[in-house]
C-alpha positions in Angstrom: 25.3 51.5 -86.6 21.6 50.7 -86.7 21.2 46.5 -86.1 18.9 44.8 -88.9 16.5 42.4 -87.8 14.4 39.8 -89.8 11.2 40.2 -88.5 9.0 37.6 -89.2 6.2 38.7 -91.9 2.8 39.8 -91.2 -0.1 42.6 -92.7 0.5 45.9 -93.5 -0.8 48.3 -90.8 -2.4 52.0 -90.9 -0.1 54.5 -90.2 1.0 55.8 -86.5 -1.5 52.5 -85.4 -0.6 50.0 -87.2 -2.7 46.7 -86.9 -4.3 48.4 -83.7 -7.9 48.4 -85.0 -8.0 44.3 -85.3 -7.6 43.9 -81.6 -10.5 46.4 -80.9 -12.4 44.7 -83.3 -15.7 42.7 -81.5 -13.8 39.1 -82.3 -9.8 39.7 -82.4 -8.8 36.3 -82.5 -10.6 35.5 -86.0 -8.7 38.1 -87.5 -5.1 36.4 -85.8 -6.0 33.3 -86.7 -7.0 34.6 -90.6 -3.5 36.2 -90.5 -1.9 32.4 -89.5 -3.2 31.0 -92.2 -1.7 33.7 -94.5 1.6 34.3 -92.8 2.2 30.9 -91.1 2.6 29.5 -87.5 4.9 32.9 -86.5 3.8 36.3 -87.9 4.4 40.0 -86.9 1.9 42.7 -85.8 2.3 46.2 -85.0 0.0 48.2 -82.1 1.5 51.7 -82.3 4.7 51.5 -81.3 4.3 47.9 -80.0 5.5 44.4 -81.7 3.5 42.1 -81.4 4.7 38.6 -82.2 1.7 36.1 -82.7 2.5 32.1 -82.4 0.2 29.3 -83.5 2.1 26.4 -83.0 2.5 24.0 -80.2 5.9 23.8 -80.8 6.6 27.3 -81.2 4.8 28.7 -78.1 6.5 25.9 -75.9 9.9 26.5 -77.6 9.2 30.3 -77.0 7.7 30.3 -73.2 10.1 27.6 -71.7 13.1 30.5 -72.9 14.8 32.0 -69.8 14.6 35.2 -72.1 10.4 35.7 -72.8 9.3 35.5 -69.1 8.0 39.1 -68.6 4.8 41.0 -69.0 3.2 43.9 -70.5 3.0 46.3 -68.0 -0.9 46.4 -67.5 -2.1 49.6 -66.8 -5.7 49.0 -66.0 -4.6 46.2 -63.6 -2.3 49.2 -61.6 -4.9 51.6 -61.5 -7.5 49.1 -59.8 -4.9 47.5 -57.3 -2.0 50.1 -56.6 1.1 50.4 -58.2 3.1 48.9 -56.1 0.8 45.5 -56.2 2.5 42.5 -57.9 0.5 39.8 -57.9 1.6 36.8 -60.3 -0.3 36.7 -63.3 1.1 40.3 -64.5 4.2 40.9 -62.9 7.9 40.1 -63.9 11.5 39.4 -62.9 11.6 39.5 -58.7 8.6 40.3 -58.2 6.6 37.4 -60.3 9.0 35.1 -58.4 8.2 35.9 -54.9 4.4 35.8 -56.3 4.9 32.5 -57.2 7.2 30.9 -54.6 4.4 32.6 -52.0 1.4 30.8 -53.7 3.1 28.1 -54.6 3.7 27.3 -50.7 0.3 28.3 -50.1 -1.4 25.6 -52.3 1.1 22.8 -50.9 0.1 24.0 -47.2 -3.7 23.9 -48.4 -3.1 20.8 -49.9 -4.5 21.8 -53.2 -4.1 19.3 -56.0 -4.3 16.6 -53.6 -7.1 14.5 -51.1 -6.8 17.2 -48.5 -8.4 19.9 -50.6 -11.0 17.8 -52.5 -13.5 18.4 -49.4 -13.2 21.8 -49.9 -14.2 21.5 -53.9 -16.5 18.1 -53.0 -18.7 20.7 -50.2 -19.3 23.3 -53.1 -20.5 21.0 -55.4 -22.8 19.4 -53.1 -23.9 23.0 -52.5 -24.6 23.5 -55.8 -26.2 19.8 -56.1 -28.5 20.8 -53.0 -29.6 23.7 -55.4 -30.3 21.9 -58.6 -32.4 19.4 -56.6 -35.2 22.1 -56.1 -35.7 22.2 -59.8 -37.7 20.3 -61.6 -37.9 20.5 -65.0 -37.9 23.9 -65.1 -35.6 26.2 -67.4 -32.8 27.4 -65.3 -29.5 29.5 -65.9 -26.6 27.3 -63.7 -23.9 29.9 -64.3 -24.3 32.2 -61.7 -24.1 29.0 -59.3 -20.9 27.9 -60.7 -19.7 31.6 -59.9 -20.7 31.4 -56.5 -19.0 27.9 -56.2 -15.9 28.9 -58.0 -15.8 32.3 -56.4 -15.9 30.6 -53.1 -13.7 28.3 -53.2 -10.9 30.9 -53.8 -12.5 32.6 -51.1 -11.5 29.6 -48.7 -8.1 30.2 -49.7 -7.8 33.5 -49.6 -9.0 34.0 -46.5 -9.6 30.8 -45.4 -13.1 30.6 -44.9 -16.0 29.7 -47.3 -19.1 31.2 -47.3 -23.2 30.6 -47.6 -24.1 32.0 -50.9 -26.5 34.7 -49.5 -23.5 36.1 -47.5 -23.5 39.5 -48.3 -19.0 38.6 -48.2 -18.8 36.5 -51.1 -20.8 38.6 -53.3 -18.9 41.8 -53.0 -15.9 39.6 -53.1 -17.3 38.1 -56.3 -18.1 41.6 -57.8 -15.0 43.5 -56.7 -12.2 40.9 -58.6 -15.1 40.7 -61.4 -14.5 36.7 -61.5 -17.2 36.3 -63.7 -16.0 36.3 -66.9 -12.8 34.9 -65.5 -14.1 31.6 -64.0 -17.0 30.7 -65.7 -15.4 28.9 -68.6 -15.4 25.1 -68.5 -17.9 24.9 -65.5 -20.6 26.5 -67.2 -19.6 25.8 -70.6 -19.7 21.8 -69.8 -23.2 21.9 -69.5 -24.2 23.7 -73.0 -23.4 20.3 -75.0 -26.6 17.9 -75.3 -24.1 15.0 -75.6 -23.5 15.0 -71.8 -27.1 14.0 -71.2 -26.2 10.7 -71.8 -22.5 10.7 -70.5 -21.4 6.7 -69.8 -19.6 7.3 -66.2 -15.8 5.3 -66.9 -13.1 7.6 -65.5 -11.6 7.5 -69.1 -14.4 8.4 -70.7 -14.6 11.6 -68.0 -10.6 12.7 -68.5 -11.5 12.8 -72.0 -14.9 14.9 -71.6 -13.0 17.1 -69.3 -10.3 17.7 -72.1 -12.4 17.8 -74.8 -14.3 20.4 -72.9 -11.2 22.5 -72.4 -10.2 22.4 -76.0 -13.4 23.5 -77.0 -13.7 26.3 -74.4 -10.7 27.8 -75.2 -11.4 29.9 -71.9 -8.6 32.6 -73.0 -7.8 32.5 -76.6 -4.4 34.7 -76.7 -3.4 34.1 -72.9 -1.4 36.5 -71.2 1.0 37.4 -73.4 5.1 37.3 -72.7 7.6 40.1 -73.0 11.5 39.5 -74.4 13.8 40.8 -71.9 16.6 39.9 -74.8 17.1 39.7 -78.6 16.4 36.0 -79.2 15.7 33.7 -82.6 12.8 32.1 -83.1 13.0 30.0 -86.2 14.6 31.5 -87.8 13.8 35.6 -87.2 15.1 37.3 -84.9 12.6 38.4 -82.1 14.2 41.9 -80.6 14.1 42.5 -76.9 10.5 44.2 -75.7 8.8 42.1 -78.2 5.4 40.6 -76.9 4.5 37.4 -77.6 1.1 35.8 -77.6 -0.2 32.2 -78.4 -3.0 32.4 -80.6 -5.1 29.4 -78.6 -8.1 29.3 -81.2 -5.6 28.4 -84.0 -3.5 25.5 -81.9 -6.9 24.4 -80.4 -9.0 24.4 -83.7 -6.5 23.1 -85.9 -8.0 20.9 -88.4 -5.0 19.5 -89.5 -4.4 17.7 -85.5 -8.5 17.9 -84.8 -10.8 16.2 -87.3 -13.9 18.7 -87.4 -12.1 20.9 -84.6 -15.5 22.5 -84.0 -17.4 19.5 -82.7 -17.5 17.9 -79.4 -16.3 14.8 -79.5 -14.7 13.0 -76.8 -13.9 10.2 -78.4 -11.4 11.6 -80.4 -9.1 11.2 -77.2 -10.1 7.6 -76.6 -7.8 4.9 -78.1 -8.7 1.4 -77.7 -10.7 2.4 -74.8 -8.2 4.2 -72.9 -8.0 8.0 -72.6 -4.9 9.8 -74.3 -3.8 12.7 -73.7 -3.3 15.0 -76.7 0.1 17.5 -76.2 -1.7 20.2 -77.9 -4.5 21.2 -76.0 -2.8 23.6 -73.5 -5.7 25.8 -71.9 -3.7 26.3 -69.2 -0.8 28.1 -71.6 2.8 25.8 -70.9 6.3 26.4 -69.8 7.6 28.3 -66.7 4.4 30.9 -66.6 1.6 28.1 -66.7 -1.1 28.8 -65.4 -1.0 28.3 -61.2 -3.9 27.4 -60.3 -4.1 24.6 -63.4 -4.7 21.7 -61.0 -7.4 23.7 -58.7 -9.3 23.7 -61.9 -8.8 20.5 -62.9 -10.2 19.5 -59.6 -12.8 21.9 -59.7 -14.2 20.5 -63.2 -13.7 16.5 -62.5 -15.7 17.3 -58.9 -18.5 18.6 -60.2 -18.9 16.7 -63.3 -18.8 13.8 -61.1 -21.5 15.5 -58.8 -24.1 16.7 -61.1 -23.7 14.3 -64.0 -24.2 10.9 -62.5 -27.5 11.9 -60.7 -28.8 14.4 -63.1 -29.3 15.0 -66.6 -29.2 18.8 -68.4 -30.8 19.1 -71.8 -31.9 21.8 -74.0 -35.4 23.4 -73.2 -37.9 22.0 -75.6 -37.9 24.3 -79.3 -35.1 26.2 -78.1 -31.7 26.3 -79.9 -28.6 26.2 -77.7 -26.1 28.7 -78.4 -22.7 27.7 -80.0 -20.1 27.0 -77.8 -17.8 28.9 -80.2 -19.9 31.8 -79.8 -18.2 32.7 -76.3 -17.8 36.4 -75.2 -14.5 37.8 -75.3 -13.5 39.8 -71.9 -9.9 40.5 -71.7 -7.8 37.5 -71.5 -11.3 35.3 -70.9 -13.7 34.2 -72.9 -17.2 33.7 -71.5 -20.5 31.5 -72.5 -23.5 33.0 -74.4 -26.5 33.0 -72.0 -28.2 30.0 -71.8 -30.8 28.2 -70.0 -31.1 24.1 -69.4 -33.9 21.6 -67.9 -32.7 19.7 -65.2 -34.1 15.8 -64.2 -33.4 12.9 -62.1 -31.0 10.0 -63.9 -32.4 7.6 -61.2 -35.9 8.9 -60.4 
């Protein structure tokens, strides 16, 4: 006898490919996040054969990736045929083989020290690498992404092999160029200095903690996340999610909510700052939450409060003069990442 499920609701799709053509579209996630404001915080998609469970609740997507039972992945093709098929590195890979992964990296980064005082000299030396190149441009129009690749790029580099490199090192740039960690890593780095309200960024460390997370809300570096698989049938309020079901957090809806962010789509810092202290807001969760978070959340974290600190209290970035910024919003979509428009900023001395 054939087991009913009540699926949760969602759009009609074409037949044999369902709702496949929304995810090729040019801007997927304005279509999901359309769909949550007609179905609700848990709706239903179909890609081919595929379901596709979409979540746009903090709640929900905690509820759902904490579960013992949605820890697996999509098998990703595209990642097999680059590195191998036996490669199981931890972002992709499930059961045993995400375990070991983890546990593996996971001693790494405490024998590295990452997170902690140990392996701030590592960050602190890249951003005084990348200070050393700001400060041979003087107001002139300049692109800082690439340099925030190198420094990103490199500091994995130093724990991958344990050795950082000069940025002309012919090394780091294949490295660079053969994971692709462009798009990947350029996020809230790059993206930090596209806002003309840093310019004149007051220094307290609460008023930093809440530029940082105002700057990862914003971002919203990858909009659906890597997605979970259900290795059982479980319930999710309310329908029943059957097992092989994927399940992705739609980022751009919990992160641009209007009903928890007043004017979601402006950068305002202040809207973490009560009474002068910083507060933390439970639903900006860049780094996804639950068992799969991201590992290498406090690396960035560190990464983003270095350099801040670095290049914002001796220098200021502003627009070029008659030129119009691009929207921060207006990030390219690459995979799970989303990357910043080109842009350009004019550098000068805070103190000069």
């Amino acid at each position: 006898m054939t087991k009913k499920f009540n699926f949760p609701p969602g759009p009609y799709g074409l037949p044999v490919i369902a709702n496949l053509p929304a995810i090729l579209s040019s801007n997927p996630t304005e279509y999901f996040t359309k769909c949550s404001h007609k179905f609700g915080d848990i709706y239903n998609l179909r890609f081919g054969q595929r379901r596709v469970c979409i979540l746009s609740s903090t709640d929900l997507v905690r509820e759902v990736f904490n579960s013992k039972n949605a820890q697996d992945r999509v098998t990703n093709v595209a990642y097999y045929k680059v590195f191998g098929k036996n490669a199981h590195g931890v972002a992709f890979s499930s059961k045993d083989p995400w375990k070991d992964s983890r546990r593996f990296i996971l001693g790494l980064f405490r024998d590295l020290g990452v997170g902690r005082g140990v392996f701030e000299s590592k960050v602190t030396s890249e951003a005084e690498l990348v200070k050393k190149l700001a400060e041979g441009i003087n107001r002139k129009e300049v692109d800082l992404k690439q340099k925030f690749f190198w420094a990103v790029g490199n500091i994995t580099c130093g724990i991958v092999f344990g050795k950082q490199y000069d940025y002309n090192d012919p090394t780091l740039k294949q490295f660079i160029n053969f994971v692709d960690v462009f798009p990947k890593v350029s996020g809230p780095g790059a993206l930090v200095l596209t806002s003309p309200f840093l310019c004149a960024l007051p220094f307290g460390p609460g008023y930093k903690a809440a530029v940082i997370h105002e700057t990862l809300r914003i971002s919203n570096v990858a909009p659906l996340g890597i997605p979970h698989v259900t290795d059982k049938d479980i319930k999710l309020s309310g329908f029943d999610i059957p097992k092989g079901t994927t399940i992705a957090a739609n980022m751009t809806a919990i992160l641009m909510n209007d009903k928890i962010f007043k004017n979601p789509d402006k950068v305002n810092p202040d809207r973490f700052i009560k009474n002068g202290v910083f507060e933390e807001s439970s639903h900006v969760i860049p780094f996804s939450t639950g068992t799969r978070v991201c590992i290498g959340e406090k690396l960035a974290r560190m990464e983003l409060l270095i350099f801040l600190a670095h290049l914002l209290f001796r220098y200021s970035f502003k627009p070029p003069k008659d030129v119009t910024m691009p929207r921060i919003l207006d990030g390219v979509e690459y995979a799970v990442a989303r990357c910043p428009m080109p842009y350009s900023v004019v550098k000068s001395e805070r103190y000069a």
